[in-house]
C-alpha positions, 0 to 999 in steps of 0.5 A: 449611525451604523459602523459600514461594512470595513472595506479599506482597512489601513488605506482607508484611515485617513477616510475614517478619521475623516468620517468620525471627525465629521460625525464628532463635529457635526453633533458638537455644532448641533449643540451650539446652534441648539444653545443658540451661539454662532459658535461652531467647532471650525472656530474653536482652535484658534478661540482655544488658542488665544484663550489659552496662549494669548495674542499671538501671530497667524504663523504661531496659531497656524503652527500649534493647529498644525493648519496652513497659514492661509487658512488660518487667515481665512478662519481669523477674518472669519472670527473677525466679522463676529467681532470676536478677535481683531488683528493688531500691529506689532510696533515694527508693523511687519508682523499682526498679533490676533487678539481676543477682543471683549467680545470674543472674551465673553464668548469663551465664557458662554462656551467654556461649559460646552468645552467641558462636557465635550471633553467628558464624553470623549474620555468616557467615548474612549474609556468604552471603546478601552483605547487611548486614542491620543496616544494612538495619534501621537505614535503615528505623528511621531512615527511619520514625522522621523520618516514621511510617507513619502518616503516609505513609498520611496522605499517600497520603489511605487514612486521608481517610474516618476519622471527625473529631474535635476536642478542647475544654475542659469544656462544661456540655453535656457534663456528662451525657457526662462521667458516661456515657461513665466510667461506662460502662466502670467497670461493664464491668469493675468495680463503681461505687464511691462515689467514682465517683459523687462524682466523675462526678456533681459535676465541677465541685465535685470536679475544675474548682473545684478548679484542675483541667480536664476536655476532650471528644472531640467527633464531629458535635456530639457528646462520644464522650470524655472525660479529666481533669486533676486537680491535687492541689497543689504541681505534682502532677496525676492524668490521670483519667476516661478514657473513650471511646465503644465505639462510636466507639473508634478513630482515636486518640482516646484518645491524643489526649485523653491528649495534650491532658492531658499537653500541659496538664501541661507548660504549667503547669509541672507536677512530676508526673503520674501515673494510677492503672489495672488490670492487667486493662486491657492496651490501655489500659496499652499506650496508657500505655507509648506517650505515656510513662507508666512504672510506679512504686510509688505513694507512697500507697494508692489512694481506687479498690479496683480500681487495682493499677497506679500509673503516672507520666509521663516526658519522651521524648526 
């Protein structure tokens, strides 16, 4: 493959970086399906992983991959039609450990001499291009890590003109928005339950009375979203009722209301909390993965019919 004619420089590495893990990737797959396994280089993280490490949960794998944890899911059943690894559970039954099953054992085995050779022609790849690639890498990780792009964008003023908003705790002259603005999304997707309409129409009685707090994204005077923290007792609490304007859906405002609920959570001192969501959502499980949240069995059926993806949030380091 010829190099193309540069043209995006510093804007483009995530593009090249992109374009040579594509080439790198394709021509390793090549090799397996010319050796005849239905192994492929999308599996190999969490292979490697359990080869190396052992059983372990999603989130863990998941961390060490840098991926996001529904991902992770998805490769993990992927993995598990091939009989290659299989979930079991812990003894409290809140948590699943992926394990490498015989199979899956006897697979490394056959591709550990591929793992080798590829490892040899990266360094040797390397070596005559006189760069240490990896070190490249880690310096930019740990560069961006101590300050985000976002934030030298910040500082460069490009983000200046994006629309402000503040968050604040419940206001009556909310209440309407706090029914708009759920129920709006809820009958995007799904059908209005009774329990919606409970809910969204008393918050006071269903949510505030009872020991719990609701905030709003407020823009020019404005509630454009909203989120609540349900507290169930004896320190357990339910992010909830989640939504945010469409029109004004950007600039982090989802994550900053889930933020607040989480900030809430940890100053009363709170043991768990946890939200219940669908697998339809995908941005929205994506926002989850960012802030913490993993995904758990849940230790009793859900009031909602259309949750079928129970999440509880974990402490990152």
């Amino acid at each position: 493959m010829s190099i193309p004619d540069e043209l995006f420089f510093e804007l483009g590495i995530g593009t090249r970086m992109r374009r040579l893990s594509e080439q790198m990737s394709a021509d390793a797959d090549r090799v397996y399906k010319e050796a005849g396994t239905d192994f492929r280089v999308s599996y190999f993280y969490v292979i490697y992983a359990l080869f190396e490490r052992g059983s372990m949960p999603i989130s863990e794998i998941a961390r060490l991959a840098g991926f996001s944890h529904s991902a992770v899911s998805q490769t993990v059943k992927r993995l598990g039609k091939f009989g290659w690894v299989e979930t079991l559970s812990t003894e409290d039954g809140r948590q699943k450990l992926v394990t490498l099953t015989d199979d899956g054992k006897k697979l490394v085995d056959d591709v550990k001499p591929f793992w080798f050779a590829l490892e040899r022609a990266v360094k040797a790849a390397m070596a005559e291009a006189d760069v240490d690639l990896l070190a490249a890498l880690d310096g930019l990780e740990s560069a961006l890590k101590s300050k985000s792009m976002y934030d030298r964008l910040r500082e460069e003023q490009v983000l200046r003109d994006r629309p402000a908003f503040e968050i604040v705790p419940y206001d009556t002259a909310y209440r309407q928005a706090f029914y708009d603005l759920n129920i709006a999304w809820v009958r995007q997707y799904f059908k209005v339950e009774p329990i919606d309409e409970k809910v969204l129409s008393d918050p006071e009685g269903t949510i505030l009375d009872k020991g719990g707090e609701i905030y709003f994204a407020v823009a020019n005077g404005r509630a454009v979203g909203a989120v609540a923290l349900k507290a169930e007792g004896d320190g357990r609490f339910e992010l909830t009722k989640l939504g945010v304007d469409p029109n004004v859906r950007k600039g982090g405002m989802g994550r900053a209301l889930c933020e607040k609920v989480i900030e809430r959570f940890r100053a009363r001192g709170g043991k768990t909390l946890y939200l219940e969501t669908n697998t339809v959502l995908t941005p929205a499980i994506a926002l989850y993965d960012k802030i913490g949240f993993v995904e758990m069995a849940p230790p009793v059926p859900s009031p909602y019919e259309r949750a079928n993806y129970y999440m509880e949030w974990r402490e990152q380091a």
